[in-house]
N, C-alpha and C positions, 0 to 999 in steps of 0.2 A: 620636291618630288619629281615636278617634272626632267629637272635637270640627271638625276639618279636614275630614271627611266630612257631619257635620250643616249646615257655614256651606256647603258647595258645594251641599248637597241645598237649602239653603233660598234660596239666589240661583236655582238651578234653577225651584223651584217657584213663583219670584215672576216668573219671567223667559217660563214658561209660562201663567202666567196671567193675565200681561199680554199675550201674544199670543190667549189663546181667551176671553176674555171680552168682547173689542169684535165679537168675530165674531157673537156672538148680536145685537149692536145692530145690527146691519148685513144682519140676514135679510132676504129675498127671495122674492118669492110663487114658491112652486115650480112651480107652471104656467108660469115664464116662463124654467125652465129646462130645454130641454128635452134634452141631453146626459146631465146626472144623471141624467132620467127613464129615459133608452134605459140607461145603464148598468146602475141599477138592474132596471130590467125584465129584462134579461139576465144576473143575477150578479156584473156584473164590476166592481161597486164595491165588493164587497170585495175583490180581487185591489188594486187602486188602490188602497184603503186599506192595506193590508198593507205596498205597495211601500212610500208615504211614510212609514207606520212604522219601517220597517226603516230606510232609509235615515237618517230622525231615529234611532233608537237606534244605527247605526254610525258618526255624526257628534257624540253624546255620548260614546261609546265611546275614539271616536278623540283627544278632547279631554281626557278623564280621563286616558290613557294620556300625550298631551303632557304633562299638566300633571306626572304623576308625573316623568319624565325630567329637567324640565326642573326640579324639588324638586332630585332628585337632583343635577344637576350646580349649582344652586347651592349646596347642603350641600359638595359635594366643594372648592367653591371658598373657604370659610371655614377 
């Protein structure tokens, strides 16, 4: 079990850090963004942040939960 957990953790974390590592190459003078600025100025980037957290953690969530099921019904099928 453990081992089936550490190969998913570690497709995870290569899968994550092939998405937030081009991001830093890709920065942008923040004066020229001025949406972020009013958010932040007002609080509410972290509410924003929050949301697309959660919603990533109940779409990993949601995927571990498939994959166990679907373990399951191929064990029952052997």
């Amino acid at each position: 079990m453990l081992k089936h957990f550490t190969s998913y953790f570690t497709k995870l974390l290569v899968c994550l850090s092939a998405l937030i590592f081009p991001l830093s190459a890709m920065a942008q003078d923040s004066n020229a963004v001025a949406m972020a600025d009013k958010l932040r100025s007002d609080g509410k980037i972290y509410v924003v942040v929050t949301v697309i957290f959660t919603i990533f953690l109940g779409i990993i969530l949601y995927l571990f939960t498939i994959e166990k099921k679907i373990k399951k019904i191929e064990q029952n099928q052997k």
